[in-house]
N, C-alpha and C positions, 0 to 999 in steps of 0.2 A: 535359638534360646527358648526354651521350654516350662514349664511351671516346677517349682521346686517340689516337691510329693516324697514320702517318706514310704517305705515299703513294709507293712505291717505280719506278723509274723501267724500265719495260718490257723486256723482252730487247733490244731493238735501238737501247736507249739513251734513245727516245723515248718523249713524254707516254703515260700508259696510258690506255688502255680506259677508255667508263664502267663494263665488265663486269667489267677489271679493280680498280677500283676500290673497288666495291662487293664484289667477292668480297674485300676487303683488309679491307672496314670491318665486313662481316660475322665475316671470322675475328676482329680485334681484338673484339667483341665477344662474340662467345662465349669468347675468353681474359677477358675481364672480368667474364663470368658466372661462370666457371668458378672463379676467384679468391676469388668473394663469396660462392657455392655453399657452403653448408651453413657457414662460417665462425661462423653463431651457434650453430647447433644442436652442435660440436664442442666449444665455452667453458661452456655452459647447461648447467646439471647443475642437475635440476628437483628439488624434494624429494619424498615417496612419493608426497600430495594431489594436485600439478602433474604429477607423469609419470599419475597416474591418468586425469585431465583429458583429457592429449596422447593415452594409450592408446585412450581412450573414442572422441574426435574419427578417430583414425587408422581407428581398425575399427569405424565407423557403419554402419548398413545399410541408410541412407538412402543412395536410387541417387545414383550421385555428382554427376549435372548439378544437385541440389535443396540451396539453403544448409539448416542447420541452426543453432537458438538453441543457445545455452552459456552456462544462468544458473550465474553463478559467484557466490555468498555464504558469507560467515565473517564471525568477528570482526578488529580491527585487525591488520593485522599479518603476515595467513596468507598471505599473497604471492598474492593472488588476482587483482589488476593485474599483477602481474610475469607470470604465465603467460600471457595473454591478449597482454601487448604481445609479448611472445619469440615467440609464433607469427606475430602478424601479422610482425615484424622480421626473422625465420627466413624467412616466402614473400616477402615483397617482395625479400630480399638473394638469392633463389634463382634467382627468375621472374623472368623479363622483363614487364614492361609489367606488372606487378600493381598494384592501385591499394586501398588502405585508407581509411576515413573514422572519427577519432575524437573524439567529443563529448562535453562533458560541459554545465553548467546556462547558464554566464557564459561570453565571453569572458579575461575573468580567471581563469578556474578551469581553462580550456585552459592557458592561460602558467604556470602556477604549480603544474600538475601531469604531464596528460596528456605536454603537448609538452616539457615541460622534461626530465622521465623516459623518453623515450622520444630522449632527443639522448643524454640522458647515458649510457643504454645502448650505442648508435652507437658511442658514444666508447669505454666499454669493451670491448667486442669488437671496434674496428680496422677499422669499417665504414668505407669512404667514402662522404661523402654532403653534400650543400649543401642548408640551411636558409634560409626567410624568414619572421624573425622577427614582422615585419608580417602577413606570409599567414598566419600559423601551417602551414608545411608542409613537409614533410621532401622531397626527392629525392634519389636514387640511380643510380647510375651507369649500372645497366641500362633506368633509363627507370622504375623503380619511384615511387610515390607514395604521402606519407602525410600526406593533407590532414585540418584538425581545424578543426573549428566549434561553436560553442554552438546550444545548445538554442532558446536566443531570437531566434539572427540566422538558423537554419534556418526559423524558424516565423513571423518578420516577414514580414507580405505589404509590408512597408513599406521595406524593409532593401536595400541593394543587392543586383543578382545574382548577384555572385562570391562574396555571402556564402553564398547559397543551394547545394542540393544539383546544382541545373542538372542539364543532359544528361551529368552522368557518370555512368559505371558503375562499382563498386567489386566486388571479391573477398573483401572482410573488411569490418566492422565493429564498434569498439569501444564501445558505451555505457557509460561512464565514471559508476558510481552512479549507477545505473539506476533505482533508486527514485526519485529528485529531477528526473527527466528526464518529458516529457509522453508518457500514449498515443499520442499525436494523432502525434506524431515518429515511435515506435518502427513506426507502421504505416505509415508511408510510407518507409520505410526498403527493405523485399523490393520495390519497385518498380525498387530502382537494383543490386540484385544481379545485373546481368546482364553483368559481363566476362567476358571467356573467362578461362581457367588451366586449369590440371592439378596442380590440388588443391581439397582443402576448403572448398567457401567456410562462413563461419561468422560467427555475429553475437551475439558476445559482452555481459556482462551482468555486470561485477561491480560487488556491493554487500553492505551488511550485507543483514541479511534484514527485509525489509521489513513491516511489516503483515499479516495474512493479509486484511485485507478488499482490497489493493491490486490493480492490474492485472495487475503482475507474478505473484505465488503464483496468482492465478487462473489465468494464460497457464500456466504450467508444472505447475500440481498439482491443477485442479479438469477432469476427466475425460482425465486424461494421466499415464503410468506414466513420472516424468522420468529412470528407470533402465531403456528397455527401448530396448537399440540400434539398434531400428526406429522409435523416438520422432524428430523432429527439435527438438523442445524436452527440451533434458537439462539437469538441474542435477546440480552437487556443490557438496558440503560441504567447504571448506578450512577447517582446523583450526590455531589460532595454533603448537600443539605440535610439529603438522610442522613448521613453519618454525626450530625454536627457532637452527638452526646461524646465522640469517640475523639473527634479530632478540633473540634471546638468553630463556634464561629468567628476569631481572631483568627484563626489558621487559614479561613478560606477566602476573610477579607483579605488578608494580607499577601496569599499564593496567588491572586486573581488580579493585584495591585502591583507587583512586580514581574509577573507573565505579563503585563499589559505592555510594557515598552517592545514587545515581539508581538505581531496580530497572529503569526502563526502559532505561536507558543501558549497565548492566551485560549486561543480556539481549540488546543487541545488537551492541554496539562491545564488550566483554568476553568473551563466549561466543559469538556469531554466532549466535543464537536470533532466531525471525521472532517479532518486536514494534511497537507504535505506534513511531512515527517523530515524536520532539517535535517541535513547532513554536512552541515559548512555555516559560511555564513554570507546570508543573503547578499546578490548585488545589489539588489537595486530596493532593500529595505528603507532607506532613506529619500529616494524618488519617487516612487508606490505609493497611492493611498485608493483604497476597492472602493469609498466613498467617493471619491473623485475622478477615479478613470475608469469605472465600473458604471454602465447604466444599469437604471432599475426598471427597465423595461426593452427588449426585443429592440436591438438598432433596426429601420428602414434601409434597405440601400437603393441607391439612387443610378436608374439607367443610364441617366446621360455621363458617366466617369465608369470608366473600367476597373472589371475586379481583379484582386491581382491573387496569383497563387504562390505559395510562397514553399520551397521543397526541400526538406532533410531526408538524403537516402541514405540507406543503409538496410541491417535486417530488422533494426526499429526504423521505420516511417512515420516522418513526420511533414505536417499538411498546417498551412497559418494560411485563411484567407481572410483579405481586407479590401478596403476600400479607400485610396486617397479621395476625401471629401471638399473639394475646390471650395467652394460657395460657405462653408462653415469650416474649412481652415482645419480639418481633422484628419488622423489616419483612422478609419474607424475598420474592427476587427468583428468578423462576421463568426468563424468557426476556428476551433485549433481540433486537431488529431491526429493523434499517436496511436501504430498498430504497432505491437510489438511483435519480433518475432516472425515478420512477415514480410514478403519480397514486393517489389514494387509492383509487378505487374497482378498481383491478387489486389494490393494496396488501389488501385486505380480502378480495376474490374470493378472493387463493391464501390468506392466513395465516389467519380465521379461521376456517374449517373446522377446520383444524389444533387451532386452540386447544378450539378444542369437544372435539375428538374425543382432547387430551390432559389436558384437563379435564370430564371427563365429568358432566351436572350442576351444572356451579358456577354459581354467583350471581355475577354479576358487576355492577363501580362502574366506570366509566367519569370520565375527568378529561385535559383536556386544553387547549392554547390557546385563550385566550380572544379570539383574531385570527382563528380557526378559523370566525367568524362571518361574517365580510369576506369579496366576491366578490374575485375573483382572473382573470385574463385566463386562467388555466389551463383553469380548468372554468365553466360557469354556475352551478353549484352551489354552493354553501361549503361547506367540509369537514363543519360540520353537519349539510346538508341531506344530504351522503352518509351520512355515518353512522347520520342518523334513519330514512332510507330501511329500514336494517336493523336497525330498531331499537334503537338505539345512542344514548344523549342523555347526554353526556359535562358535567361543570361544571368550571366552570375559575373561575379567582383572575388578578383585578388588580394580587399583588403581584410588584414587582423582582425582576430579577435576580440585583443584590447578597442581598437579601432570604432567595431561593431557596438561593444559593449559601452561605449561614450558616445555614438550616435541614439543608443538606446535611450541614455541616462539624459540626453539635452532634451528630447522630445518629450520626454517624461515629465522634464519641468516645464515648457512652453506652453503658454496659454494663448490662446488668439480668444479675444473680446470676451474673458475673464471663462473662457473654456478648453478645457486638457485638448494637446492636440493630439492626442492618443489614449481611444476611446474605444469601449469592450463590450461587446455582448455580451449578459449574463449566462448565457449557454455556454460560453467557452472557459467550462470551469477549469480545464487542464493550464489554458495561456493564464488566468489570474492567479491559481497557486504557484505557478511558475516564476510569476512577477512579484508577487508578496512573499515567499520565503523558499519553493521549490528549487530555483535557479540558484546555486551557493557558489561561492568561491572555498577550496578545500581547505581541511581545517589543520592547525598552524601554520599558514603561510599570514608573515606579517607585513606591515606596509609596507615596506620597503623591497619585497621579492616580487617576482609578476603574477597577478593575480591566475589562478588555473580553476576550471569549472573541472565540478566536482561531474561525472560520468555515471550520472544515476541509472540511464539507460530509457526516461520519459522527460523530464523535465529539462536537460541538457537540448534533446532536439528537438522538444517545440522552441525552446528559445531560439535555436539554434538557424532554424527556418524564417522567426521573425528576424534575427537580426540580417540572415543575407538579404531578407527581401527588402528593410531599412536600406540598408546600407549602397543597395543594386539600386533603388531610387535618385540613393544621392552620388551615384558614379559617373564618373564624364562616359560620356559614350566612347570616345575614342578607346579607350583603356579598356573593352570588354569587346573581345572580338565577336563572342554572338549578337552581341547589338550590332556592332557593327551590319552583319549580316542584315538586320532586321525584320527578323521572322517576327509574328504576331499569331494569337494560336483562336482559334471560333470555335463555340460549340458546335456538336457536331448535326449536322439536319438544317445549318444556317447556308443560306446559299449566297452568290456574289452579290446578286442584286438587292439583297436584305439590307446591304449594307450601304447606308447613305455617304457623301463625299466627308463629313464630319468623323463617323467612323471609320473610315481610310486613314486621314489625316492625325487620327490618335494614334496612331501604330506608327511611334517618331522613327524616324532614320536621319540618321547625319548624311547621306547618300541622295537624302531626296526619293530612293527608291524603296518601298512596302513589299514587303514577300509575303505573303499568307498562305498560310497552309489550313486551309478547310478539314472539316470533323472525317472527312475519306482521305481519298488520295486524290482531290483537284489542288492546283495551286493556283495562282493569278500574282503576275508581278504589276506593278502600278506608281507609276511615276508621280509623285503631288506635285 
């Protein structure tokens, strides 16, 4: 769509030039640019957060041919889309030939936000410009574009090709709640960054704050300084406050007052705090309180009671280690972690040295799936025979799910001498979002069907680790044949005689008999 221009009739009366012509349709067009030229950026009056935003992107010191990320998170409300589309809407109405691309999860979620928000701004500020509603895409007078597609028709190898990013090149990029959007997208995205302009290109990111274990917080804040104007991944913080002129302070007392009866929901659609991202609905929202089973200081643990490990295999790894605490009547929880993506025996090479060398001496009880027995196409191995390798002989429990998940829920309420008997280090930030809204039961299953966790692929197996190890606690021995057995596992550089008759005597057997297998290959059998 082009500028309307009228073709004027030559000095000597006769048809013009195609030189004149073109120098006719060239002027009519820069009078069209020049019209549309800054028209948003004059109406937009940003509030302090948004003009921070623009200030930041304008004086980057990232050399200017290289885009730059712009994670933008808050809670509801903080206009943190609004700044993101004003820019892209401000160069398309400026530039010639600029091209935008903005996605969010669905089709539907295009129509019903992105694109619909982004006409009606149009319309506010007296742009011209023609829509297809079908295409989802905006054009402009100057030859600008601003094409928007979902996540699913980008990533269908199945999908027609117009849906797809194809051989165009774009200048801007919006990920529209970037958290709900795949990797896999966001990194094939700097492939198509390659139009020309004479400005910023930038590839925007707003969303609540996501997870810390997500893709996102990792891209921007694990070995990257998102506040140094040589960074090309920058985040800020937009704050519902600054916005109050736009969305009022009843809006955010009252968003902030009904998010409360969720602490997860609060923490991130309320406050704009990086938290789990529900997917279901919480088990154990009702048993959970981070005030109560959360210390505010670094647990101690204590030599004389063994540590236990507690094992989720698979190709996420998952590791819950605690403490049964005799004397104060606690289960108390030292560390949780989750490697994704990773096989047991890398899982074990990094983390426990670690644990050794933060547990210095401890006796450790080992508990974990009882599937952990079963080969697997992964490894030849089953996670036993890795583990046994390092001397590791973990016992596990046949019982349920459900089972697990109501041994969870009783201890959760139990209090011995007006204290939780399940009690958390505030390091193990992965086990407390797990417990406050991470862990879900999946969403429309109602009372009456059997609850199913939701297979988020982190939060499923650190639970998943605490609850065998729960559960393997309160198992009769008979009913677990690796107890039976009674292997007990030492770190490793501890020798026989380290171990006094009391430490023997920990390592229960219904047998009477103790099997240990030492940090090598010695063993020692020993009658109590």
């Amino acid at each position: 769509m082009g500028p309307k221009y009228s073709i004027p009739l030559s000095e000597g009366g006769g048809i013009p030039s195609k030189y004149e012509v073109m120098f006719n349709y060239i002027a009519d067009l820069v009078d069209e640019n020049c019209k549309m030229a800054n028209i948003i950026s004059q109406k937009f009056i940003p509030n302090s957060d948004q003009r921070r935003v623009l200030d930041a992107i304008e004086n980057s010191e990232v050399p200017s041919d290289e885009w730059i990320y712009v994670l933008l998170v808050g809670p509801t409300g903080s206009g943190k889309s609004t700044v993101a589309y004003y820019y892209v809407l401000d160069k398309l109405s400026s530039y010639y030939n600029a091209w935008a691309l903005g996605v969010r999860t669905t089709s539907q979620d295009i129509k019903d936000t992105i694109y619909k928000d982004a006409v009606k701004l149009l319309q506010q500020y007296g742009v011209p410009f023609r829509k297809n509603d079908q295409d989802t895409s905006i054009y402009l007078p100057n030859g600008s574009v601003w094409r928007m597609r979902s996540d699913e028709a980008l990533m269908d190898s199945k999908s027609d090709k117009s849906h797809k990013l194809g051989s165009t090149s774009y200048n801007m990029v919006v990920l529209e709640e970037a958290d709900s959007l795949s990797e896999e997208l966001v990194l094939t995205i700097p492939g198509r960054m390659r139009n020309p302009g004479h400005f910023r290109k930038v590839i925007f990111l707003p969303c609540n704050p996501p997870s810390k274990r997500s893709w996102i917080y990792k891209m921007f804040y694990e070995g990257n300084d998102p506040d140094d104007p040589k960074s090309r991944f920058r985040a800020f913080y937009l704050s519902a406050e600054a916005n109050t002129e736009h969305v009022g302070e009843a809006y955010i007392k009252t968003m902030r007052a009904d998010f409360a009866r969720n602490p997860a929901l609060a923490k991130r659609l309320g406050y704009g705090l990086f938290g789990p991202d529900i997917k279901g609905i919480p088990y154990f929202q009702h048993d959970f309180r981070r005030d109560i089973h959360v210390s505010d200081t670094p647990l101690q643990w204590d030599p004389r009671y063994p540590m236990i490990r507690s094992w989720d295999f698979g190709l996420n790894t998952a590791l819950a280690v605690f403490q049964y605490h005799e004397e104060l009547g606690q289960i108390r929880f030292h560390r949780s972690i989750v490697e994704t993506e990773t096989l047991l025996d890398s899982f074990c090479d990094e983390h426990l040295p670690k644990l050794y060398h933060e547990f210095p001496g401890a006796r450790w009880e080992d508990y974990g799936d009882i599937a952990g027995r079963q080969r697997s196409t992964l490894s030849k191995k089953t996670a036993y025979d890795v583990l046994a390798d390092r001397g590791i002989y973990y016992k596990a429990s046949k019982q349920g799910v459900m089972y697990g998940l109501n041994v969870i829920s009783r201890l959760l309420r139990t209090f011995f001498k007006g204290k939780p008997m399940i009690f958390i280090d505030p390091c193990c930030e992965l086990l407390i979002e797990a417990f406050e809204s991470g862990y879900c039961n999946k969403k429309k299953v109602t009372d009456h069907e059997d609850l199913r966790p939701n297979k988020d692929g982190v939060y499923d197996h650190i639970m998943d680790a605490v609850r065998y190890g729960l559960v393997c606690m309160r198992a009769q021995p008979e009913d677990d044949a690796t107890h039976r057995a009674g292997w007990g596992s030492l770190p490793p550089g501890q020798e026989l005689f380290d171990m006094t008759t009391q430490q023997v005597q920990g390592l229960h057997s219904p047998r009477g008999v103790v099997n240990v297998q030492l940090g090598g290959s010695q063993r020692f059998r020993s009658r109590i």
